[in-house]
Structure formats: C-alpha cells, structure tokens
N, C-alpha and C positions, 0 to 999 in steps of 0.2 A: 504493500500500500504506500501513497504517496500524496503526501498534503502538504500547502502550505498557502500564501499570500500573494497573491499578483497584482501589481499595482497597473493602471490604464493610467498614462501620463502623456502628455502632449499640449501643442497650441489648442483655444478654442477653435471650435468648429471642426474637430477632427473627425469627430464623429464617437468619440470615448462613451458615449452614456448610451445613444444606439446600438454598439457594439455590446456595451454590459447585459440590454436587453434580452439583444439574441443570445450569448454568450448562458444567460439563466433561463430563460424560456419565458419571463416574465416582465412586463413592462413595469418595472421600479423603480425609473429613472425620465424624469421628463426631458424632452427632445424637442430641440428648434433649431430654425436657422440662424437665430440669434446667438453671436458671441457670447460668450461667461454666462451660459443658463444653465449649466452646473455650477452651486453656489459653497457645497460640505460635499465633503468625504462621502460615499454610496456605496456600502456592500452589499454583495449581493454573492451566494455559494452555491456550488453547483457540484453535486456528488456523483461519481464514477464509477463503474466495478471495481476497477483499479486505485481510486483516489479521490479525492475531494481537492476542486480548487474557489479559494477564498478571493473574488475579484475586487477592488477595491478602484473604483469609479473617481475620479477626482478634478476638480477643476481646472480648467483652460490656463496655462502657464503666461501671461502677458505684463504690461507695463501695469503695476497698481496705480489709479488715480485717487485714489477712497481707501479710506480704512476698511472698508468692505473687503477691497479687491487685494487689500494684501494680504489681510487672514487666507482669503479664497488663495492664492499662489503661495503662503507658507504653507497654507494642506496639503496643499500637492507635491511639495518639493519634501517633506515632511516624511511622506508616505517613502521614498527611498532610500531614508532608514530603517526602514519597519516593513520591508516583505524580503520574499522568496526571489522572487523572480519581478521584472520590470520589464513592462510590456509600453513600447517608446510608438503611439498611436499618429501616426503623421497622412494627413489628405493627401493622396497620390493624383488628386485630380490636379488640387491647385501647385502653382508655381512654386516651389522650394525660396525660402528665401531667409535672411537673418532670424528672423523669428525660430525657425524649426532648429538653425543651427546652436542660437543658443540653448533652447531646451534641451537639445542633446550634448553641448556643454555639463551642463547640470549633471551626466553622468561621467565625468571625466575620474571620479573618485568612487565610483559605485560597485561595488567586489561583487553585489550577486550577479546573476547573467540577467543580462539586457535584449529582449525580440524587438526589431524592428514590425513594427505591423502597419503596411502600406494600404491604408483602407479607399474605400470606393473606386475599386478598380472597376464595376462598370459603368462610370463615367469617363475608363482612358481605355484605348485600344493600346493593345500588347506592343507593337514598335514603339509606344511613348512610355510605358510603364518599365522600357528596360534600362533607357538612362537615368530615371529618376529613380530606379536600384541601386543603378552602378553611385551614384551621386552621394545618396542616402550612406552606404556601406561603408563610405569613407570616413563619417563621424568619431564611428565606434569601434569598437570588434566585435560587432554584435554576434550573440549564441547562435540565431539566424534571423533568416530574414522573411515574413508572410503577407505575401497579398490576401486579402479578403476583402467582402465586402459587407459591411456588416448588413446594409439596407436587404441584400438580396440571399445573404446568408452563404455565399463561394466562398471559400477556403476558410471557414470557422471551424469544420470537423479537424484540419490540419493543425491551426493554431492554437485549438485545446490538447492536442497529441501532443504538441511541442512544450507546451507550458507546464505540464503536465510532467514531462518528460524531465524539466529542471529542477521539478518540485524534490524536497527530501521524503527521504522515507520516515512517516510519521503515520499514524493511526487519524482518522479524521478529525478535524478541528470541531467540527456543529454535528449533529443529528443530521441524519438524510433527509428529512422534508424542512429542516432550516433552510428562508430564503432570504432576506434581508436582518439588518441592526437599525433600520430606519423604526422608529418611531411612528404607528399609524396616524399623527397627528401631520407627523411632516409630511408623511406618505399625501396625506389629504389638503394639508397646505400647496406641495408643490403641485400635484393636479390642476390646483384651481389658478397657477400661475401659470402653469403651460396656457391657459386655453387665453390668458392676458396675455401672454406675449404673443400669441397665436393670431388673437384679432385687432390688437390695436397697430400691431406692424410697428413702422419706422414711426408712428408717431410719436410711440412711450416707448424707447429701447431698454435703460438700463435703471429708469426709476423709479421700479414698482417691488415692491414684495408683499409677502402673504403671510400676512400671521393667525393662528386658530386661536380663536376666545374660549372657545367652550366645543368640548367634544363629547358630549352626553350619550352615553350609548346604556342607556337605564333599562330603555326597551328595543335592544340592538338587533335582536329574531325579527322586530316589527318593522322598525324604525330608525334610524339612525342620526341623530340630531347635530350637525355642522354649524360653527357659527363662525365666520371669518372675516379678517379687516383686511383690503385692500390698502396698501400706503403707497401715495404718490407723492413727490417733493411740491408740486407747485399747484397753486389752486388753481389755473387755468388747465391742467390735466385731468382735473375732478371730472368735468362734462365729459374728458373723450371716453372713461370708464367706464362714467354713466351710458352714455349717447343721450339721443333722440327722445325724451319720454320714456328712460330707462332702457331703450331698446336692448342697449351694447353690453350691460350689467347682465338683462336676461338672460341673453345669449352665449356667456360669458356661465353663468351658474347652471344653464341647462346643459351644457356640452360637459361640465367640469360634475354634474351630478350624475349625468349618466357613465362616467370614468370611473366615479367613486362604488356604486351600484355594482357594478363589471367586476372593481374589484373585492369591494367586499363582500359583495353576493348578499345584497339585503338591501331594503327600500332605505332612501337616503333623504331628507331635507336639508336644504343647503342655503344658509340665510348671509347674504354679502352686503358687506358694508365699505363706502369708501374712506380715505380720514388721510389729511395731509400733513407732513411729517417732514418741514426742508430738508431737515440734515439726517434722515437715517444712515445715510450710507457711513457716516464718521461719527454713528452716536454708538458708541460701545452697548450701553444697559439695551438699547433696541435690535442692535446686531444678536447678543445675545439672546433674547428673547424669541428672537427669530431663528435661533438655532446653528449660524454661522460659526464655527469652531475657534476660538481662540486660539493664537498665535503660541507656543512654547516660548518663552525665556530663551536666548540665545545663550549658551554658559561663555565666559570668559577663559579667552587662552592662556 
C-alpha cells in the first residue's frame, strides 16, 4: 500500500480545482474562469486498491495586492512543505511566460518529487504541445512529465499511476468513503460564490465573498436552512448583485440552491443577503471569518 499528500500548485487559471474535481469524482471545489477563485487550501482523497492519495487543491500563485491575496499565495507555497509529492499544474494552452517560470522557481529547494502536469491539452494540437514540453522540462528535473486534460478527463488515469507511484508506503491516511476537510459551511459558502462570479462577469471580479450566518440543519431529512451574506467593497456594486427588481440575486440563489440540493441530497432554503464591506480584502477579523487561512510566522534565521 501506498499513501500520502499531493499538492496541485501553479498560476491561477490553471485549471488546479477542475483537475481536483475529476481527480475525486466529486465537485468540491468551485470552478471559473476567473483568476484567484481558489481562495484556502481544498482537500479532497481518493482511495485505491493499491493506495490512497491525499490531493490538496490550493491557490493561484500570483502578485498579492491584498492581505487576502497573500494569505491565499502563503497557502500554497506553504503546502511544499507539507506533502509527498508536488504536482507543478501549468495551462499548456496558454503562452509560457515569467509567471509559470517563477512558480516553478518556488521549487528550486523542494527534495520530494515534482510532476509536471500540462493540463488542457484539448485546446493544443500535439505539434504545439511538444515544444511547450520540451520548454516546460527545463525548469526542473521533474519525476515526469503528464498531459491531461482535466475538463475532458485524457490522461488523468496516467497521472494518478504516476503520483501514486511517488507516494511512500504507508497504510491509508482517511477511511475509504473520506472525501473532503472542507467544512459543509464552506462547502455551501463557496457554491453560492461560484454562481456570483459566474453571473456578474467582468463587472464584480475580485470583490465579493460569501460568508454563512446560520447553517440550521434542525430538520436536515426535511429541510435544510442557509442563510448567507454576500460582501461587496462599494455601494455602487450592491444593485449589480441585486439587478433588476432583484432579478440577479434570484438567479444567483436558485442556481446556487439547486448545487446545494445535488449535493447534499435534501431540500435546501437558501436566504441571500447583500452588505458592503470597503476593506474586507485587508481586514484580518473578516478574512478570518471567512475562512481564508492565516499566514505561519516566518521563523528567523
């Protein structure tokens, strides 16, 4: 038997939280095409004849503008102390460029073994996917190297073999039907941000988040009672939340109540509220609250 901890590390937009998806079988991880909409740490375990691997989903590596954003890029730089194996997740669609090379900087000091995983190859045709190999290879020494795609699911049976295959020999870390460490609060928090970032677009990029008030599950067979606050920084952001006579709010909690429904298999009320908040992104007590991990203490050399 063979277990341990794989971290998913890379620029936003790599595709790390889609991949974690399919990689579990289960969508525990919200998905956009918006940059840093992985906010914490996301584990998610997937057990094997042979083994168990412990993936560990983590934020978009980029410049912090926000006290937000630097907790969000200590987590993830964080996580390279603390697994088995490192799993280095880089868009083979788009251009290579300083960004991807620093991240992979980042592991210039890193003793476990490092996969390259060259995700959404089908969006390149194979003559463009070989020099952004050959290109990629020269960072690291990586363990190796896997196209996949996470969207379509191509070479994910390989790059569980491989990760799999670095893992140590250990008895398994969770029980077989362990899926996540997420908290069904958060679980149900981030749902109902995918479906915000989902429809307000380029209007509200990066200044919303979701926090749960009250998670009442008294009568959870029947019912299951939600109560959440939308925060946006500026009052002129309130209306586009809202919309129209509420339009955009509705549309927003019936998309995000039937997510909830799906997964926790039980009838859901889901009651949304807006509330403006200039400065969450650099207010510590609201980060917290919201579940954003704080930073470790750097120790002194």
């Amino acid at each position: 038997m063979r277990a341990g901890f794989a971290s998913l590390i890379g620029r936003p937009n790599a595709g790390k939280s889609t991949l974690l998806n399919r990689l579990v079988g289960v969508k525990i991880a919200i998905v956009s095409d918006k940059p840093q909409t992985t906010r914490n740490r996301i584990v998610g375990a997937k057990t094997y004849e042979d083994g168990q691997i412990v993936f560990v989903d983590t934020p978009g590596i980029h410049r912090p503008l926000h006290r937000m954003n630097v907790r969000m890029v200590d987590a993830a730089v964080e996580t390279l102390r603390e697994v088995d194996v490192v799993a280095l997740v880089v868009d083979a669609s788009a251009s290579l460029g300083r960004g991807d090379e620093y991240v992979s900087g980042l592991l210039k000091n890193v003793r476990q073994p490092v996969v390259l995983v060259l995700n959404k190859i089908d969006l390149v045709s194979k003559p463009k996917l070989l020099p952004v190999m050959e290109r990629a290879s020269r960072w690291h020494p990586f363990a190796a190297i896997v196209p996949v795609s996470a969207t379509a699911g191509d070479g994910i049976d390989r790059l569980e073999s491989v990760l799999l295959e670095h893992m140590p020999e250990a008895e398994p870390i969770y029980p077989a039907d362990f899926l996540t460490d997420q908290p069904e609060r958060a679980l149900a928090a981030e749902m109902v941000r995918e479906k915000v970032l989902l429809h307000t677009r380029a209007e509200l990029p990066f200044s919303t988040a979701v926090g749960v008030d009250l998670f009442d599950e008294s009568t959870r067979d029947e019912l299951l009672k939600i109560y959440c606050t939308i925060f946006v920084e500026q009052e002129s952001q309130k209306p586009i939340v809202i919309g129209r006579g509420g339009e955009m709010i509705k549309r927003i909690g019936t998309e995000a109540r039937q997510d909830l429904e799906r997964f926790f298999d039980t009838r859901v009320f889901l009651d949304l509220r807006v509330k403006v908040n200039p400065d969450w992104r650099n207010d510590e007590r609201t980060l917290d609250e919201l579940g954003v991990p704080r930073s470790r203490p750097k120790k002194r050399r």
